[in-house]
C-alpha positions in Angstrom: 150.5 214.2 64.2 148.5 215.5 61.1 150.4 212.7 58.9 149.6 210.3 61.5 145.8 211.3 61.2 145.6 211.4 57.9 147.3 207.7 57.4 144.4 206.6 59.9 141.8 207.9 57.5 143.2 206.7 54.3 143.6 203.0 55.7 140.2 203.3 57.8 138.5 204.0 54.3 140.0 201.3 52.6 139.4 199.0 55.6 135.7 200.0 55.5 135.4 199.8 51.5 136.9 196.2 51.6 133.7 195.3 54.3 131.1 196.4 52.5 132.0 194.1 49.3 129.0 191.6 49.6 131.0 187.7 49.8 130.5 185.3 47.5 129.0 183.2 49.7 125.6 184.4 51.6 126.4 183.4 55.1 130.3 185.1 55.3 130.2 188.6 56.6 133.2 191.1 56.1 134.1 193.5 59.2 136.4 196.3 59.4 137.7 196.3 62.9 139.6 200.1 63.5 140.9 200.7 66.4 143.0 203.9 66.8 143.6 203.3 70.4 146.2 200.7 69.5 146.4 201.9 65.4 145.2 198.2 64.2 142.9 198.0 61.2 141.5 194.5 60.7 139.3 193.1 57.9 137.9 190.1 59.7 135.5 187.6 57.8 133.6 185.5 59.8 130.7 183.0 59.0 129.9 179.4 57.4 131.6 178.3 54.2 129.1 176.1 52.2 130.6 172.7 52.6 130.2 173.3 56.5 133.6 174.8 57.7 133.8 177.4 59.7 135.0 180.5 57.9 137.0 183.2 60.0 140.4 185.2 58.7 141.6 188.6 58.2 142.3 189.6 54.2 143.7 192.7 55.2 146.1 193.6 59.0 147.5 197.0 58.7 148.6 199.0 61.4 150.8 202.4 62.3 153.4 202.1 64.2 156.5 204.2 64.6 154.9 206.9 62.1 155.1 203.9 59.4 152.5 202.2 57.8 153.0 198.5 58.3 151.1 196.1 56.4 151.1 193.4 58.6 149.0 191.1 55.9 147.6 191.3 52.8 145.7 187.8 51.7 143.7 189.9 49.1 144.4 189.6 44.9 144.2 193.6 45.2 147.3 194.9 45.4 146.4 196.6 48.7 150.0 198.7 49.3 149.3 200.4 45.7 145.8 201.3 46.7 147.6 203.4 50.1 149.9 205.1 47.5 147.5 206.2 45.6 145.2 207.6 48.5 148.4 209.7 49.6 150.6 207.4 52.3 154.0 208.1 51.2 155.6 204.9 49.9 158.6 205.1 52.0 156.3 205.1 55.0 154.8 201.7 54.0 156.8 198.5 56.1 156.0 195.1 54.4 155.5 193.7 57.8 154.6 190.0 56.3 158.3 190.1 54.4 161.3 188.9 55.7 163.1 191.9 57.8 165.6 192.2 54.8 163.0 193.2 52.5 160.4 195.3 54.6 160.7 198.6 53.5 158.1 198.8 50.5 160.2 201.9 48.5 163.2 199.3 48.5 161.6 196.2 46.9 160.1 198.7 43.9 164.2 199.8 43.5 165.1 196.3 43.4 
């Protein structure tokens, strides 16, 4: 359980360090959504684009599940898995959830 807790805190703090990054555009507001009940850990964007369009996504799904560190998504340019290394989650408890289930497991890709 202390691994478990410890995974919740390093993705909670990058979730929270993603939302306070000020948008580009004024009216687009960044959330972290954490929610240890279910071990889901959302960046959500939400607000007005300026040509009109409604603006609303999530950069960044990660969750825990099985003891494993799945990231579910990562639509960011900031190699998000490397950042969860380097806070401490052990790379062979990171599960590319967005690849196809031949390639999930993180530590195998970086052997390939």
């Amino acid at each position: 359980m202390e691994k478990i807790k410890k995974y919740r805190q390093i993705i909670q703090n990058l979730i929270q360090k993603y939302s306070s990054f000020k948008s580009s555009y004024d009216k687009i507001e960044d959330f972290a959504v954490c929610d240890e009940k279910t071990d889901n850990y959302i960046l959500l964007n939400v607000g007005w684009h300026p040509s009109g369009r409604r603006q609303l996504g999530y950069p960044i799904h990660i969750r825990i599940k099985d003891e494993k560190v799945w990231v579910e998504w990562d639509g960011t340019d900031q190699e998000v898995v490397e950042q969860l290394i380097n806070a401490g989650i052990d790379e062979n408890d990171i599960v590319l959830g967005f690849q196809s289930p031949k390639e999930i497991r993180y530590s195998d890709l970086k052997a390939a």
